[in-house]
C-alpha positions in Angstrom: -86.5 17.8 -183.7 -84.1 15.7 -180.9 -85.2 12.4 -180.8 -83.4 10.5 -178.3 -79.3 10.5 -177.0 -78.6 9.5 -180.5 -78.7 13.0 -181.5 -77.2 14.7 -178.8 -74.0 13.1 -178.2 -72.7 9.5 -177.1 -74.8 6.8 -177.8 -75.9 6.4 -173.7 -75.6 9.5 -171.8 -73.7 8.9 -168.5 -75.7 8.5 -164.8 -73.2 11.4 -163.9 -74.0 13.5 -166.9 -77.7 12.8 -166.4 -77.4 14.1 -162.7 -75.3 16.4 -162.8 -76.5 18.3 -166.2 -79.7 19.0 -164.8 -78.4 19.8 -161.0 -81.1 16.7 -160.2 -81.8 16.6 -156.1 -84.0 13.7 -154.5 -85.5 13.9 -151.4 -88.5 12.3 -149.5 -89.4 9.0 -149.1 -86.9 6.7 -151.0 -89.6 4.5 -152.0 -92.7 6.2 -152.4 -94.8 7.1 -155.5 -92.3 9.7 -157.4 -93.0 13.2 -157.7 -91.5 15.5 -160.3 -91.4 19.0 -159.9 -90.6 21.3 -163.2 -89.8 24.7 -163.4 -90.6 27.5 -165.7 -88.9 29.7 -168.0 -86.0 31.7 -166.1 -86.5 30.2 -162.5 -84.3 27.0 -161.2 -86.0 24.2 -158.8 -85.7 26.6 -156.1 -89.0 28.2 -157.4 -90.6 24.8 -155.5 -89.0 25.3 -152.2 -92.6 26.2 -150.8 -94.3 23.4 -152.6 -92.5 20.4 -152.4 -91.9 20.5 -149.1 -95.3 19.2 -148.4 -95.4 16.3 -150.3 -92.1 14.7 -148.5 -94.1 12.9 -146.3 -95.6 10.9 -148.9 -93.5 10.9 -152.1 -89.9 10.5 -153.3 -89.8 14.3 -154.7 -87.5 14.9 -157.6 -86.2 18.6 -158.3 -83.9 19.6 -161.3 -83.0 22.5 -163.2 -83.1 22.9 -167.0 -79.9 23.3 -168.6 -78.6 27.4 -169.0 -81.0 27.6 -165.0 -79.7 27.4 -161.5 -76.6 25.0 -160.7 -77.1 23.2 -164.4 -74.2 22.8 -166.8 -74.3 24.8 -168.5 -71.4 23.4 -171.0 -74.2 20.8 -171.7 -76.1 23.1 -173.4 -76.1 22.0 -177.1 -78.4 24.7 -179.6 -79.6 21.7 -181.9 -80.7 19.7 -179.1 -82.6 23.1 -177.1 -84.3 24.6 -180.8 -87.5 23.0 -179.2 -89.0 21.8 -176.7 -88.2 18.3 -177.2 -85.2 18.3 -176.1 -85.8 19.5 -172.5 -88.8 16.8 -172.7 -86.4 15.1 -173.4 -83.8 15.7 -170.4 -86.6 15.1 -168.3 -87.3 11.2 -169.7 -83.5 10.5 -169.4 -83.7 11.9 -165.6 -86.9 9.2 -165.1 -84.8 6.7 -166.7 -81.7 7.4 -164.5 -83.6 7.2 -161.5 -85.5 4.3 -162.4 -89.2 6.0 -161.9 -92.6 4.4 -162.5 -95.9 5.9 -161.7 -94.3 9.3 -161.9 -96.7 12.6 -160.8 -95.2 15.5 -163.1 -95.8 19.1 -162.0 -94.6 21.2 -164.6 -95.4 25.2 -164.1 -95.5 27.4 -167.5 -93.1 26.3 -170.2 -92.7 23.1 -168.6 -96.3 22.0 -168.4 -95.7 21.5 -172.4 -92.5 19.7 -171.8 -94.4 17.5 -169.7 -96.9 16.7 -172.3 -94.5 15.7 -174.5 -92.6 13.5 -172.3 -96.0 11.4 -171.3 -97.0 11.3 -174.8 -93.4 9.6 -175.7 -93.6 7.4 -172.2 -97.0 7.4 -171.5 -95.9 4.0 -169.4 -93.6 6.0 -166.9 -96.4 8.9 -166.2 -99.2 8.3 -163.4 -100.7 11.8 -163.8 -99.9 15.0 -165.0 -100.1 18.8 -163.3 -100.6 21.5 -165.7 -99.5 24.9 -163.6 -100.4 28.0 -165.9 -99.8 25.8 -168.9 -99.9 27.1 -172.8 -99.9 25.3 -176.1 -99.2 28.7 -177.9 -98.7 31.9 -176.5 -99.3 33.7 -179.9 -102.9 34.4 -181.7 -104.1 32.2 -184.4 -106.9 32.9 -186.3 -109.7 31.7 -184.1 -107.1 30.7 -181.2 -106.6 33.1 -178.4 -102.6 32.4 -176.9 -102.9 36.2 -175.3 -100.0 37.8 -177.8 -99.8 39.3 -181.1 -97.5 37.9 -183.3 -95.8 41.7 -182.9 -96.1 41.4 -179.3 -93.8 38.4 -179.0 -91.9 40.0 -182.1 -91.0 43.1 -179.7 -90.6 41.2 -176.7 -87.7 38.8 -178.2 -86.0 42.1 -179.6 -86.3 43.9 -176.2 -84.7 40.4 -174.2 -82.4 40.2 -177.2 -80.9 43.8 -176.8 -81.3 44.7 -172.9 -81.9 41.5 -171.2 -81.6 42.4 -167.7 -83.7 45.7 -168.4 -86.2 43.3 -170.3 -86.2 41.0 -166.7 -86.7 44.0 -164.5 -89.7 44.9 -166.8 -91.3 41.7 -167.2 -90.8 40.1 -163.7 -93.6 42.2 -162.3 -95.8 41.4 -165.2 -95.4 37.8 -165.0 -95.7 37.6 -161.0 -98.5 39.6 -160.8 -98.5 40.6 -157.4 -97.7 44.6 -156.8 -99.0 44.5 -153.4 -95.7 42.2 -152.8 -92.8 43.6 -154.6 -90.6 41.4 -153.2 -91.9 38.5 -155.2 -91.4 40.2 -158.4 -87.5 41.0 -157.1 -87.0 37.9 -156.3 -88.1 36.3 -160.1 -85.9 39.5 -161.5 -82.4 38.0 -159.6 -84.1 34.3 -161.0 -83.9 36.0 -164.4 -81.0 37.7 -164.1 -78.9 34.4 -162.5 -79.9 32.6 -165.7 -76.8 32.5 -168.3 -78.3 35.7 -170.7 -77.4 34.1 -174.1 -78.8 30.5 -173.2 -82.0 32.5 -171.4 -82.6 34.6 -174.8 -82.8 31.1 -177.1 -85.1 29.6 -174.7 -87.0 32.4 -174.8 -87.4 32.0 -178.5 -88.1 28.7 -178.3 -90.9 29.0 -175.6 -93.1 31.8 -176.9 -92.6 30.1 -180.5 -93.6 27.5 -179.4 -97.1 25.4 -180.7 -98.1 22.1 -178.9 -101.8 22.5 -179.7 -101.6 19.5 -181.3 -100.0 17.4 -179.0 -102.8 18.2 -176.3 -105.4 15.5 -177.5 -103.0 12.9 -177.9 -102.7 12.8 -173.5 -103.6 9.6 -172.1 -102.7 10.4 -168.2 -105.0 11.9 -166.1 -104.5 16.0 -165.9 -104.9 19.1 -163.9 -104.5 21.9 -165.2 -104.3 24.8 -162.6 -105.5 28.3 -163.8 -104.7 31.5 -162.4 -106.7 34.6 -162.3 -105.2 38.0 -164.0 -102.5 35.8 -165.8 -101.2 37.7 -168.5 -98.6 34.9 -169.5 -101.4 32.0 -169.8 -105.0 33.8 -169.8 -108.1 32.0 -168.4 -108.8 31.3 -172.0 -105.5 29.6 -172.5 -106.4 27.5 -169.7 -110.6 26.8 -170.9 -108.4 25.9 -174.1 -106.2 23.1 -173.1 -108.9 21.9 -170.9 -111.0 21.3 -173.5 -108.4 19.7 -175.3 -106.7 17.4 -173.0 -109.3 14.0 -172.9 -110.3 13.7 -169.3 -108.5 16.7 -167.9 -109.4 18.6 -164.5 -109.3 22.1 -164.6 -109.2 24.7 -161.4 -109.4 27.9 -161.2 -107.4 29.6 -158.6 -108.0 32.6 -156.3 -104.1 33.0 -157.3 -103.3 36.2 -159.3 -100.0 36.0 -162.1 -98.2 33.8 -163.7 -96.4 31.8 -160.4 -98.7 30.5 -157.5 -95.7 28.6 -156.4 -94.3 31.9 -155.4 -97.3 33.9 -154.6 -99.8 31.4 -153.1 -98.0 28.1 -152.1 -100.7 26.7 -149.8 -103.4 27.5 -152.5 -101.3 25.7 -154.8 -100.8 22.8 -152.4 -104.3 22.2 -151.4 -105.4 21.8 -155.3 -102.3 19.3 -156.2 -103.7 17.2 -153.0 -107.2 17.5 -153.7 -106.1 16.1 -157.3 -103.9 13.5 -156.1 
């Protein structure tokens, strides 16, 4: 498990490495409440381009891509520090420190709703509230816990992305969006998936659908939303009942959004219940 810069390299890792690892772009209001916007598993920050927009107006709105997505570096990509989830948690606390944020409003969507978890449970001081978009502790079954996958599921699905990835992304991207009444959306994640370096993409893969943060949900202290969609096969409503009733305190929605990605397929939707929250 990473624990800190210590592990990953020189002992303080550089404003410019910070910044520039992570492709990290600040707009809105320079001295407003700060919002973090996190994106999921194969997408880059451009996946909030219909989103964050609307929150300019009232808060300093932080975009960044994880390192192997988008315009990261992708020579900062070190295996060790990426073999779980920690370590992108723990890009994202080094990008709050850089800045300087307080009172920060983290949307993480998918994969990064967990990374946000952990972050808030490490600095539950820098964290104002937390918003859950299709989040999943576990995507594989556990006894009594239903994640939505088979262990042989996930098994196949690693071995498919391992050996064809770019067949696996034309596959899966319709899956995950959801939408076949707008194909273009599900082109549109494909190119996302297919941008994304292949061999970083495949070990993140591993590490996100191996994942297991069940028991990291109760230990939340910042107000939540979690945001549910309907005819999610990634995150099932069940997923979603789950880490509701896990997280103390936590507000849970359920959209009229179908798939995996209402940033993509219903932005106003997806809006109006961050707002409502906030």
């Amino acid at each position: 498990m990473w624990d800190g810069p210590e592990s990953y390299g020189d002992p303080v890792v550089s404003a410019k490495k910070v910044i520039e690892r992570n492709a990290v772009t600040v707009t809105g209001r320079a001295h407003a409440q700060p919002m973090m916007f996190a994106h999921g598993y194969g997408c880059d920050q451009n996946m909030w381009r219909s989103v964050a927009p609307a929150f300019l107006d009232t808060h300093r709105v932080v975009l960044f891509d994880h390192v192997g997505a988008g315009r990261s570096d992708l020579s900062a990509y070190d295996e060790e520090r990426y073999s779980t989830l920690d370590g992108y948690a723990g890009d994202i606390l080094e990008i709050i420190d850089e800045l300087d944020l307080r009172d920060v409003v983290f949307v993480g969507h998918s994969v990064s709703a967990m990374m946000g978890v952990l972050a808030a449970n490490r600095e539950p001081g820098r964290f104002a509230k937390l918003i859950l978009v299709g989040p999943s502790p576990r995507y594989i079954n556990d006894g009594d816990y239903v994640g939505g996958f088979d262990p042989s599921d996930i098994e196949a699905m690693l071995e498919s992305l391992d050996s064809n990835y770019l067949g696996w992304s034309s596959a899966m991207a319709p899956v995950i969006m959801g939408n076949p009444e707008r194909p273009e959306l599900s082109q549109e994640l494909t190119n996302s998936f297919c941008a994304t370096d292949p061999e970083i993409a495949r070990k993140f893969a591993y590490v996100t659908f191996m994942s297991d943060n069940r028991d990291d949900l109760g230990k939340v202290s910042i107000p939540t939303l979690i945001m549910q969609c309907a005819d999610d096969v990634i995150a099932p409503a069940v997923v979603g009942d789950y880490v509701h009733r896990h997280v103390p305190g936590s507000t849970l929605v359920a959209m009229n959004a179908t798939g995996h990605c209402p940033n993509l397929s219903a932005p106003a939707e997806t809006i109006a219940a961050i707002r409502t929250f906030l």
